[in-house]
Backbone bond lengths (Angstrom), bond angles and torsions (degrees), N, CA, C in turn:
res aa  C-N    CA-C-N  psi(-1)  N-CA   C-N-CA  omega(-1)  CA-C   N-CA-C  phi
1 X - - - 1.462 - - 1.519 107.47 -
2 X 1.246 117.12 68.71 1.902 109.49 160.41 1.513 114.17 -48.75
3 X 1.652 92.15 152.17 1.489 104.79 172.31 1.528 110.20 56.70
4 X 1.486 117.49 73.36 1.519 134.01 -157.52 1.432 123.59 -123.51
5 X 1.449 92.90 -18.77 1.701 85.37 -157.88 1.597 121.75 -95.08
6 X 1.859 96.89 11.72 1.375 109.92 166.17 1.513 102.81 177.70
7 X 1.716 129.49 174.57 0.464 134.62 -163.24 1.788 118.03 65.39
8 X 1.687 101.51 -158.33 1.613 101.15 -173.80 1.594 102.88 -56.13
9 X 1.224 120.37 -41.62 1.645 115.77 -166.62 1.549 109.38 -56.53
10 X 1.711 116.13 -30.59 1.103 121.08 177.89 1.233 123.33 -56.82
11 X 1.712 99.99 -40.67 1.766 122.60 -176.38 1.339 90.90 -69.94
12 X 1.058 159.27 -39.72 1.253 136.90 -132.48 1.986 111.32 -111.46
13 X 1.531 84.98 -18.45 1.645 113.31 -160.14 1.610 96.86 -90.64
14 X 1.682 117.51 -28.04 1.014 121.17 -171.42 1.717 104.75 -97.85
15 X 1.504 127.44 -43.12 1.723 120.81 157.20 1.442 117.54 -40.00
16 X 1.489 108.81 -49.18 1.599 101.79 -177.35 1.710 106.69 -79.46
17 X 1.086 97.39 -47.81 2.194 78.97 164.36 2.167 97.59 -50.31
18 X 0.780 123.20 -87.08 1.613 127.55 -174.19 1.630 94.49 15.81
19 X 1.855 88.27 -69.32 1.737 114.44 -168.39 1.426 117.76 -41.02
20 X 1.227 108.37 -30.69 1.635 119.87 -174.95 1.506 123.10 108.95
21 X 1.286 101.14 11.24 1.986 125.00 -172.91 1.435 98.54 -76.88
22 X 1.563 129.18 171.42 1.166 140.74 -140.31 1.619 76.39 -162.68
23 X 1.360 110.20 82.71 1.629 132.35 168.36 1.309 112.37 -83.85
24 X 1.593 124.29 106.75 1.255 108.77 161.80 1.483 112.53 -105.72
25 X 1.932 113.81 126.66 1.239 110.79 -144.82 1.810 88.72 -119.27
26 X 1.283 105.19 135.54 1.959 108.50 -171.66 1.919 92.40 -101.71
27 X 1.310 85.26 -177.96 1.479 100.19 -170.90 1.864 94.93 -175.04
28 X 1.027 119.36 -166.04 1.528 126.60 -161.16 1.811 96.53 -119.91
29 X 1.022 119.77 -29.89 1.439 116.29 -174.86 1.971 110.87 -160.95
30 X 1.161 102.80 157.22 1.755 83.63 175.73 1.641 112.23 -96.90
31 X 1.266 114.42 26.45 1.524 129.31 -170.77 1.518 100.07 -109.65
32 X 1.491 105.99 132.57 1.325 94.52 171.52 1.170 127.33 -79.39
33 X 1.772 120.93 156.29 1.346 109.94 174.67 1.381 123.99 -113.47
34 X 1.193 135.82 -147.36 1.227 122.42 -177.64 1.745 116.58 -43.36
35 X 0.993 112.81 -41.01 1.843 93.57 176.17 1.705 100.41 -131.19
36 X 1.416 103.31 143.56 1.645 119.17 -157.18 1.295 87.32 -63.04
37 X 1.717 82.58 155.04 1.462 131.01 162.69 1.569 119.18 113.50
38 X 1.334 110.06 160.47 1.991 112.43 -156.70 1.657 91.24 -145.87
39 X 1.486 85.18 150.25 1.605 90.04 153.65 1.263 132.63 -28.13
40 X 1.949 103.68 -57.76 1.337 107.31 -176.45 1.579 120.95 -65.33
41 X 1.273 106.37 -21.26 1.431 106.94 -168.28 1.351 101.76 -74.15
42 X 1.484 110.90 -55.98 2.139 116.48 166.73 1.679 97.75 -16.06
43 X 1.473 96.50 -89.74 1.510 117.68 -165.80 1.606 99.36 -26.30
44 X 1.476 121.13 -74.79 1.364 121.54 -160.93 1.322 104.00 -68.73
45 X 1.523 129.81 -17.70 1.944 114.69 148.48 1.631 116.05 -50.75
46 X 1.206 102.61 -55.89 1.436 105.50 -164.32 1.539 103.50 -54.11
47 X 1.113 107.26 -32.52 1.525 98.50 174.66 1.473 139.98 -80.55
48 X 1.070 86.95 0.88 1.658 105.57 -171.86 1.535 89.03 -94.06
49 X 1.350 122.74 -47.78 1.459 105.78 -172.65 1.299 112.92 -85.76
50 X 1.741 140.55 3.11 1.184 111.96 127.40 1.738 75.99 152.03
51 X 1.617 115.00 -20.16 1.585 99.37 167.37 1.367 121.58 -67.58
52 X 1.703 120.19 -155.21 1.349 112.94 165.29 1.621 106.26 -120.53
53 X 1.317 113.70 150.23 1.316 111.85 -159.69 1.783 91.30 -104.72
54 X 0.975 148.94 144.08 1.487 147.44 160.69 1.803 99.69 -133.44
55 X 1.609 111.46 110.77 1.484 114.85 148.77 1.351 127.89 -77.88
56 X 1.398 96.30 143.40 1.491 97.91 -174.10 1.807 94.28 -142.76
57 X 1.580 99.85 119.82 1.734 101.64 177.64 1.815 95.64 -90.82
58 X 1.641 102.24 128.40 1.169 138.16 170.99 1.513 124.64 -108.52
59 X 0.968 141.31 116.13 1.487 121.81 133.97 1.132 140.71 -91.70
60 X 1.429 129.48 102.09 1.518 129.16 -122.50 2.034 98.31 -106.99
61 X 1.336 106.28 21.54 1.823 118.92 138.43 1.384 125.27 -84.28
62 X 1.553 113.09 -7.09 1.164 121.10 175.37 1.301 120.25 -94.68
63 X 1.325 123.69 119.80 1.791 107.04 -155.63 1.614 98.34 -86.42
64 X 1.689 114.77 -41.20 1.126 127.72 171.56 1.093 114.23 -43.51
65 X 1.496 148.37 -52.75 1.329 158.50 170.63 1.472 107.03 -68.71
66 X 1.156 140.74 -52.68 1.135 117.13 144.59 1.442 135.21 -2.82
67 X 1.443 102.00 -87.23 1.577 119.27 178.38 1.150 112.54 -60.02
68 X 1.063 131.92 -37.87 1.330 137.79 147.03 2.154 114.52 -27.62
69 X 1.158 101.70 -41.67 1.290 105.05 174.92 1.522 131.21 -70.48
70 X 1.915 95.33 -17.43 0.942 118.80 -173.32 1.954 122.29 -91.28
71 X 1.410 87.16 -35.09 1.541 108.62 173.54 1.362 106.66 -69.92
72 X 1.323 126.75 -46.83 1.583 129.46 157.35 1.056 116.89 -11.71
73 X 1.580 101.75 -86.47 1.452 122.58 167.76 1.734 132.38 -21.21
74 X 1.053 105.18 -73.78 1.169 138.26 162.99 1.727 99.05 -32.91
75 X 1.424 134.01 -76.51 0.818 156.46 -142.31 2.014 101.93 -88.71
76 X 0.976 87.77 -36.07 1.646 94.72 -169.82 1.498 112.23 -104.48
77 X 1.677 109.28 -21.31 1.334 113.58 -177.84 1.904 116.67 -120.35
78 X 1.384 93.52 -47.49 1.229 97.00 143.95 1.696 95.72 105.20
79 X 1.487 110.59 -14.20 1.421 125.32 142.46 1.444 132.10 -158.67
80 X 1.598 126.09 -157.23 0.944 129.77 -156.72 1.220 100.56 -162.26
81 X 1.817 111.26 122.63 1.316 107.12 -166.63 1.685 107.09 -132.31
82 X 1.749 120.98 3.05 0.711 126.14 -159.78 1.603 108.04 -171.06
83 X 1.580 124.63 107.84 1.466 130.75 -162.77 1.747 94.18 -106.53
84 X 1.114 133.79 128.95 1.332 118.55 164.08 1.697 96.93 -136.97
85 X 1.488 98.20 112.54 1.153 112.93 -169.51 1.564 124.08 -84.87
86 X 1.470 145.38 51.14 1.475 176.45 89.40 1.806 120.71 40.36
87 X 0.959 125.79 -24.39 1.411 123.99 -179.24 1.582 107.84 -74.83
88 X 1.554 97.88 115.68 1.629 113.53 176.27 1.417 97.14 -156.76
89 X 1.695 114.40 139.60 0.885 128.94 171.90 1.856 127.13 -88.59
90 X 1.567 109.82 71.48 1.129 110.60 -176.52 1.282 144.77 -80.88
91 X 1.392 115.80 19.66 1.483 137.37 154.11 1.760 111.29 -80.94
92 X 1.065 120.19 -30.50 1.329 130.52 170.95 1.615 107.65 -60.53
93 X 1.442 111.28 -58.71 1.549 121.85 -156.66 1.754 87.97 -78.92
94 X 1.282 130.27 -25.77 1.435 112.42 -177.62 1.504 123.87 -94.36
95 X 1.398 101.26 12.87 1.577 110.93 168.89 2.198 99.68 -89.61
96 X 1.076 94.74 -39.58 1.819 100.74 175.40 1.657 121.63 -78.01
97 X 1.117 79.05 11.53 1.785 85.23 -178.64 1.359 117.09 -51.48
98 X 1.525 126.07 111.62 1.719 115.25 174.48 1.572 123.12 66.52
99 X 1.655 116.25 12.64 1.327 110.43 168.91 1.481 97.41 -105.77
100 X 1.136 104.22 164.84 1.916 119.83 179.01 1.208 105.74 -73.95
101 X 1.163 99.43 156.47 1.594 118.20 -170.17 1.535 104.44 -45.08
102 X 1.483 107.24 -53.12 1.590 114.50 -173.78 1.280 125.00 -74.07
103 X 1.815 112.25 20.14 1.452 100.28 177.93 1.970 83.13 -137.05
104 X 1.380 110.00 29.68 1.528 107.34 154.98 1.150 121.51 -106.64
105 X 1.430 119.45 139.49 1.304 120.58 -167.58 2.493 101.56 -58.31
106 X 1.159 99.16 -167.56 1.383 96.45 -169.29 1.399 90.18 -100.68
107 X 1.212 109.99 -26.76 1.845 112.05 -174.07 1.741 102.54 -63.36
108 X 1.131 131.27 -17.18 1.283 127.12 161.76 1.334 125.09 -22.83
109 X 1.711 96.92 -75.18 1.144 104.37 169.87 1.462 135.35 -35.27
110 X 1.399 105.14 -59.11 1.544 98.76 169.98 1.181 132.66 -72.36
111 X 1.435 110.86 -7.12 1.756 115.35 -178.88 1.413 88.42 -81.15
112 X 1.554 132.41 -43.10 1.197 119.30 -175.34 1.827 140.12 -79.45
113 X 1.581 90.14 -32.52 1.883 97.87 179.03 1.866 108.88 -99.35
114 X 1.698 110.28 -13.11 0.864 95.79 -171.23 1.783 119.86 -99.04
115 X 1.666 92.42 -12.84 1.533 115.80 158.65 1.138 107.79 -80.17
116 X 1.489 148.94 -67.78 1.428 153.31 -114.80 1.656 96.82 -128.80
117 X 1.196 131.15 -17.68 1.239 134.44 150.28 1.923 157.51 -111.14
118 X 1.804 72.67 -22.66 2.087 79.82 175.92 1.702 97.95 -97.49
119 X 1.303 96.40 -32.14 1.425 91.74 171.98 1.644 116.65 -25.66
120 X 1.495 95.94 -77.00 1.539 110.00 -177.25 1.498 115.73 -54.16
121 X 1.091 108.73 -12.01 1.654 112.23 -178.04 1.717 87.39 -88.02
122 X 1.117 122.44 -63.45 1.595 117.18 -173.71 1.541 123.25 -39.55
123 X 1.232 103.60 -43.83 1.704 123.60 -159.80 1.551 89.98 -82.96
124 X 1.682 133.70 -20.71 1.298 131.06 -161.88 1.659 85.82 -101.36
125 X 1.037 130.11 -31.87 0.922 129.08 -150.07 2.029 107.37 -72.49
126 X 1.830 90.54 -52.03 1.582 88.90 173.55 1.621 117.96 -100.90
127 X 1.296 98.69 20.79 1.680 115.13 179.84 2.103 100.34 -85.92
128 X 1.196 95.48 -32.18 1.319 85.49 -154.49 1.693 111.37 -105.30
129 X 1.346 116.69 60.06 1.348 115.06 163.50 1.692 82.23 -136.59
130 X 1.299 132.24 -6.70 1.477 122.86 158.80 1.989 106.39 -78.28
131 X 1.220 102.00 -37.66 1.805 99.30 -162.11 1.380 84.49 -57.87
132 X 1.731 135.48 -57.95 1.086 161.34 -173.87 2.062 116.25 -19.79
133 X 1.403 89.19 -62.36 1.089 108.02 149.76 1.665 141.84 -61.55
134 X 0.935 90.86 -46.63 2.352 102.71 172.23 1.598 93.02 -79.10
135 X 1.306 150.45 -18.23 1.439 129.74 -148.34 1.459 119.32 59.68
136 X 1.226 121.09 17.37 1.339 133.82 -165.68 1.711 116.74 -64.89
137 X 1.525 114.18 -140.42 1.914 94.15 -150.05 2.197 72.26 -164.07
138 X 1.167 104.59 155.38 1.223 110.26 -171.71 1.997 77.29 -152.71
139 X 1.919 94.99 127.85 1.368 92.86 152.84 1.480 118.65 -138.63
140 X 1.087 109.87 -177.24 1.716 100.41 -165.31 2.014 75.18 -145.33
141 X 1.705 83.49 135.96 1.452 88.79 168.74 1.238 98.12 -119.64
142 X 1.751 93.90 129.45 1.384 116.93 170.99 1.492 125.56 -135.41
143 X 1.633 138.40 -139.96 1.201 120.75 -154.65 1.603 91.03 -142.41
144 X 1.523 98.06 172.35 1.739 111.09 140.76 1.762 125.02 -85.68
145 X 1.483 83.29 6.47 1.491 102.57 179.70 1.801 102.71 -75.33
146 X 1.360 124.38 -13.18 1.341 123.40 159.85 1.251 118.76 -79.82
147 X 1.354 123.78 -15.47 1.836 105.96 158.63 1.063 130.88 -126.75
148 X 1.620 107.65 5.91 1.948 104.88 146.97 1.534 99.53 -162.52
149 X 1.238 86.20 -174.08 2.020 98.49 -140.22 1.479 87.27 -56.38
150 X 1.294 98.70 156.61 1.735 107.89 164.53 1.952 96.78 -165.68
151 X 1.026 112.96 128.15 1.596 142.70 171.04 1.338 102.46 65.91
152 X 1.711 133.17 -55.32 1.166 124.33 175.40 2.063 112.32 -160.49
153 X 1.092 125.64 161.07 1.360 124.16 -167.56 1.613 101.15 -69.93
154 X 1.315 132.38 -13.59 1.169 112.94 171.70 1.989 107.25 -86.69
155 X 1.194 113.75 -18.61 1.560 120.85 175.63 1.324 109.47 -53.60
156 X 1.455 97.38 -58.14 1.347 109.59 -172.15 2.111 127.66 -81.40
157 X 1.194 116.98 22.46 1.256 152.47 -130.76 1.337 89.15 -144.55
158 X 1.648 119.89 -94.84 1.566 135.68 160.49 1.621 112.59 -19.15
159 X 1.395 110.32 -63.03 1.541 116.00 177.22 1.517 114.32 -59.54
160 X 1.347 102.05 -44.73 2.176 103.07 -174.11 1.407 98.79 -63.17
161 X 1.232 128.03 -44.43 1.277 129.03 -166.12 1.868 111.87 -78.11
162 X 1.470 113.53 -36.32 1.490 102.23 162.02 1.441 131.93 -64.39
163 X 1.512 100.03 -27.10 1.670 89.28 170.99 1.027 101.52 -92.84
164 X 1.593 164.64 11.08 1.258 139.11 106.56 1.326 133.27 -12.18
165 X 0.932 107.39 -43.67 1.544 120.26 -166.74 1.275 85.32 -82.62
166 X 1.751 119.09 -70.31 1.617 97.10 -176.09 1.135 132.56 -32.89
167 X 1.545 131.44 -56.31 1.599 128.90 147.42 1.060 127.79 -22.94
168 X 1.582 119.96 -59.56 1.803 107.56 168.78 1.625 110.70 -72.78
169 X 1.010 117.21 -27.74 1.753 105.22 166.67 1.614 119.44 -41.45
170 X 2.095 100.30 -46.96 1.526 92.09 169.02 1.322 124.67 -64.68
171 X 1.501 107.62 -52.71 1.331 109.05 -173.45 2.163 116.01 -35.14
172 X 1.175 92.46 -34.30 1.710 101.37 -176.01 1.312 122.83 -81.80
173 X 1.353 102.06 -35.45 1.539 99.24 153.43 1.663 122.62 -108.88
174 X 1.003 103.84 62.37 1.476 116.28 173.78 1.231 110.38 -73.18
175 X 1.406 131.90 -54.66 1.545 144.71 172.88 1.390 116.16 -75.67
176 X 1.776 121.44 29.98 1.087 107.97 166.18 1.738 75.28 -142.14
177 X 1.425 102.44 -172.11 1.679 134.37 -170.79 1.572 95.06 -92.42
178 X 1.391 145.44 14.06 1.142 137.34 -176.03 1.379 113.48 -86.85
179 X 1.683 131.26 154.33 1.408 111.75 -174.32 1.634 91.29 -129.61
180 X 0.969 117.00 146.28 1.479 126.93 162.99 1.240 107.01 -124.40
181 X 1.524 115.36 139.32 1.470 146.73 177.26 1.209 109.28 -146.31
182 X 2.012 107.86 166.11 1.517 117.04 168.30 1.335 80.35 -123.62
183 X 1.414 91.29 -176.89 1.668 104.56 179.41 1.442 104.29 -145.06
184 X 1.262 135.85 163.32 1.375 139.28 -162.08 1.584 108.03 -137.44
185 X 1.620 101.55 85.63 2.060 90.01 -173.98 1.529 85.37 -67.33
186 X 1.454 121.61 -178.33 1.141 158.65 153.87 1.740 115.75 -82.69
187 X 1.269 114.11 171.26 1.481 105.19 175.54 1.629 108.54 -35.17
188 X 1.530 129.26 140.51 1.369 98.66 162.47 1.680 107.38 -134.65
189 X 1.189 100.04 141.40 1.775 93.50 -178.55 1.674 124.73 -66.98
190 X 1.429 101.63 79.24 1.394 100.82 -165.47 1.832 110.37 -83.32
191 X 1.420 126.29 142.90 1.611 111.77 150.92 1.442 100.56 -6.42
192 X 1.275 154.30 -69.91 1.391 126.28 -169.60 0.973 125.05 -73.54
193 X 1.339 132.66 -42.02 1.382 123.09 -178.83 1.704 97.79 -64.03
194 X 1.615 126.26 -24.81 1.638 120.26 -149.35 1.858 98.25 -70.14
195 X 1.462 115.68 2.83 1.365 135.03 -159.35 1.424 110.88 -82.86
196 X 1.678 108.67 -16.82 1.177 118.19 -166.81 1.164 86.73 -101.44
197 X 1.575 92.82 143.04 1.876 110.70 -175.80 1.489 90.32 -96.67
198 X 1.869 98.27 162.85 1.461 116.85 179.62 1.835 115.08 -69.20
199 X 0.938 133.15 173.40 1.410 137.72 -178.90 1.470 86.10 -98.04
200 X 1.896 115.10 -179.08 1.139 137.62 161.02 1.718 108.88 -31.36
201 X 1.120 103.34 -77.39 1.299 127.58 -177.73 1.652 120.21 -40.71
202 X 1.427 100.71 -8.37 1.903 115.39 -157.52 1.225 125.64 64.81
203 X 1.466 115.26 6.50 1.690 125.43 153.71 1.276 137.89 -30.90
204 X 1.048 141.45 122.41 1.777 123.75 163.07 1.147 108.56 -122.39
205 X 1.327 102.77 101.86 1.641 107.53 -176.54 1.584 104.42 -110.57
206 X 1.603 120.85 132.19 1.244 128.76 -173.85 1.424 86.62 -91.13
207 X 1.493 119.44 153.14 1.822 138.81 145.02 1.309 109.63 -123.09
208 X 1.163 96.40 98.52 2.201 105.94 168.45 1.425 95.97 -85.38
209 X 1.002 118.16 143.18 1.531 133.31 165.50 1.374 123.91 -71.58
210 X 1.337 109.64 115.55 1.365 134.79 -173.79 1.522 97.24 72.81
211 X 1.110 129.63 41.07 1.305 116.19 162.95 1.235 106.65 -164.71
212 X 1.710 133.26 60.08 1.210 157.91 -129.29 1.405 121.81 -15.22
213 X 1.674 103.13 -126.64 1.376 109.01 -176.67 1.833 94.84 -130.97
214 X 1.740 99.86 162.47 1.238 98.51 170.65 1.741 97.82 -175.27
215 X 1.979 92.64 156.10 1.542 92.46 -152.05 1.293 78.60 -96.94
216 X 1.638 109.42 154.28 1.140 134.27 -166.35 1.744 100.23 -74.44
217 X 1.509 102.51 -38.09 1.656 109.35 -173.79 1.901 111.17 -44.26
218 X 1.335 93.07 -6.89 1.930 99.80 -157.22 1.966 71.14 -89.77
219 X 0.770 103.53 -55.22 1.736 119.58 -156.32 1.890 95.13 2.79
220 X 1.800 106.81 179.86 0.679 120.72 153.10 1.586 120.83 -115.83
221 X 1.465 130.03 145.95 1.402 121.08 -178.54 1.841 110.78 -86.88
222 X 1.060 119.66 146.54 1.321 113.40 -174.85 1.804 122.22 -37.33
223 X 1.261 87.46 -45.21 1.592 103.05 -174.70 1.788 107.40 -48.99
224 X 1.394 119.20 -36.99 1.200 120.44 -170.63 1.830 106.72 -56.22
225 X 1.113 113.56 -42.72 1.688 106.77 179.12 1.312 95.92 -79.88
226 X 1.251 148.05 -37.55 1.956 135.97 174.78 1.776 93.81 -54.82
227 X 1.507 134.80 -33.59 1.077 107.44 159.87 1.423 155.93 -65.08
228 X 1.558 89.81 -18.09 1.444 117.47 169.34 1.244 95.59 -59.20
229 X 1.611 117.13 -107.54 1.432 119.84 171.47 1.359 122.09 8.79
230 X 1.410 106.94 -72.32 1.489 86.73 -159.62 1.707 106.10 -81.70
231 X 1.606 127.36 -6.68 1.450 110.95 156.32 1.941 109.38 -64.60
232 X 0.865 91.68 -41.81 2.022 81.23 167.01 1.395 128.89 -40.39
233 X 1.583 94.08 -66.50 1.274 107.62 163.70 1.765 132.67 -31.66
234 X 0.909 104.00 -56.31 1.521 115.41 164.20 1.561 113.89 -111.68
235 X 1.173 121.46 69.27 1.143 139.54 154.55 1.289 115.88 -125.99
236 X 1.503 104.27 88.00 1.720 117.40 157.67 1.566 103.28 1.82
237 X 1.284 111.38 -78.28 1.846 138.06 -144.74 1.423 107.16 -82.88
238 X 1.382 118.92 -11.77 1.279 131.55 167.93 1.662 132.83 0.44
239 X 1.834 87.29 -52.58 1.880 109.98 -169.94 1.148 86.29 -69.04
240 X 1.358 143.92 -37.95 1.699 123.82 -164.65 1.644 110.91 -73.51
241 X 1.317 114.58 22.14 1.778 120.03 -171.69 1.663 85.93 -129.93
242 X 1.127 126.09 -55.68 1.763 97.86 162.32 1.103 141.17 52.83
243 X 1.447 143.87 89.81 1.378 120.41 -173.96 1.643 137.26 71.98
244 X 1.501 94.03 -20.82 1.847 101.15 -178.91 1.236 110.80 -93.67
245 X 1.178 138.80 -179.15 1.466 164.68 87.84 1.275 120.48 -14.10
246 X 1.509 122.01 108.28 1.803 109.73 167.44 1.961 104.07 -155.35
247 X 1.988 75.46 145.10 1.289 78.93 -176.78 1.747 126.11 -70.52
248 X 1.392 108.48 169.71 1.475 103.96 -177.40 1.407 98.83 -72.87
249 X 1.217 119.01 -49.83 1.652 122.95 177.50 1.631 99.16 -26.38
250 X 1.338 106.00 -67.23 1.251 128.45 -160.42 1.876 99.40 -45.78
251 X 1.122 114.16 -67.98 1.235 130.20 -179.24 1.536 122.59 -46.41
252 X 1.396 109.17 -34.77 1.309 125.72 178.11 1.433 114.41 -68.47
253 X 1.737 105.24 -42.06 1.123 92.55 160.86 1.377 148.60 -98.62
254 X 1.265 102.25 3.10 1.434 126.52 156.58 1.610 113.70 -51.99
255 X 0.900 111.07 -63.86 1.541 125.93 -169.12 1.543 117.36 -100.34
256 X 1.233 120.19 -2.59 1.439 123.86 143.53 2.063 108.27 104.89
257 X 1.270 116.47 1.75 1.587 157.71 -151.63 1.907 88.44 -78.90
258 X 1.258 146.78 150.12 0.924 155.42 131.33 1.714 115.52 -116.67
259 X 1.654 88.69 162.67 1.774 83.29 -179.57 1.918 100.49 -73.23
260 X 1.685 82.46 -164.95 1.571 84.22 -174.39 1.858 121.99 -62.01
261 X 1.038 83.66 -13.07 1.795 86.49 -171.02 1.440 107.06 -108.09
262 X 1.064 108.43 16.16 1.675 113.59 168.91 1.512 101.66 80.95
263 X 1.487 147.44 18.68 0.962 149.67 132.93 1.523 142.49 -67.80
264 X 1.676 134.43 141.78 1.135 139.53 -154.87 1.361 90.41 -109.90
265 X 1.059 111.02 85.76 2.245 96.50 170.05 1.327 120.09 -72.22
266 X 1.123 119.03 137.68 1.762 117.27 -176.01 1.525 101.42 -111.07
267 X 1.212 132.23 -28.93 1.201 122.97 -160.71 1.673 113.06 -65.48
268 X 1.164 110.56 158.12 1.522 112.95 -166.90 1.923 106.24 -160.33
């Protein structure tokens, strides 16, 4: 589970611990950074709900350290049954929120495709002669930010191009039992957005630019895409999802899954 120690990766790292999986979830340091939460803290959730939590500090620009994450694995677990591919730098992308391309610095770019996209190409890269082996499931979390604008043209750039990759991920393992998917959270109330204070009223209404307003109460909680996943995860029938894009909404109701509060969020 890259990109773990909060946010959606957190949600997702903490359902499949729920499940009873043996998640080892990376992060960049075990110190927190600008908004809480660590590896260690993941890990010692996951364990409380009854999986096993294993931290592992990564920096997932490092291809060597990477693979390194992988030999671990391999070595200590002995497989790999589940890739969920998560490292994005989203304190970066919310300083670019809704300005034009030409008033983002150029370093954008690389905070965004080279975190939020080669990454996942790297981590798939030495992940998958283990997935290969288990019949396992590779996901890449991504957006609706791949088919219309959402925060800024390099966001949405990063996103078109990961679910690409998910597609050529299938195409490459076509001749094995492996499944590749993206997944599509919805707004989700992450530690960053939780930053926004209430209005008069006790409101928290976000306004992204050029892409209105919306009350946080709709939000989704992280956990809702770790529910996705892990109905993927153990879904027999899985290979017939393949190659696409789908929303968690979507999935939830496919597979019968609500968020934590017994709600279906649609918004996206």
């Amino acid at each position: 589970m890259t990109g773990a120690s909060r946010g959606v990766g957190k949600g997702i790292a903490l359902e499949l611990g729920a499940a009873g999986a043996t998640v080892y979830v990376t992060g960049r340091s075990k110190s927190p950074g600008k908004l809480p939460g660590t590896v260690d803290q993941t890990a010692a959730e996951i364990d409380a709900l009854g999986g096993k939590g294993v931290p592992f500090v990564c920096d997932h620009r490092d291809d060597d350290a990477v693979r390194g994450l992988f030999d671990v694995i391999r070595a200590e677990h002995g497989r790999l049954d589940v890739l969920v591919n998560n490292v994005y730098n989203s304190p970066a992308t919310a300083r670019w929120i809704g300005k034009p391309f030409w008033e983002v610095p150029t370093e954008a770019w690389d905070e965004t495709v080279d975190v939020g996209l080669r990454s996942h190409y790297v981590a798939s890269v030495f992940a998958a002669p283990l997935l290969i082996e288990s019949n396992g499931l590779v996901v890449n979390v991504s957006s609706p930010g791949a088919i219309r604008y959402m925060h800024s043209a390099v966001y949405g750039a990063a996103k078109t191009a990961l679910d690409r990759l998910t597609t050529d991920f299938a195409h490459d393992f076509a001749d094995t039992d492996v499944t590749a998917v993206s997944v599509w959270p919805g707004i989700v109330d992450t530690e960053l957005l939780q930053l926004i204070p209430a209005d008069a009223e006790g409101n928290r209404v976000v306004e992204l630019a050029g892409e209105g307003t919306f009350d946080l109460a709709a939000a989704e909680t992280p956990r809702f895409a770790g529910r996705a996943v892990t109905a993927l995860a153990t879904d027999p029938d899985r290979r017939t999802r393949t190659g696409s894009a789908w929303r968690v909404a979507d999935l939830a109701e496919a597979y019968g899954f609500t968020d934590i509060d017994g709600r279906i969020p649609h918004a996206d």
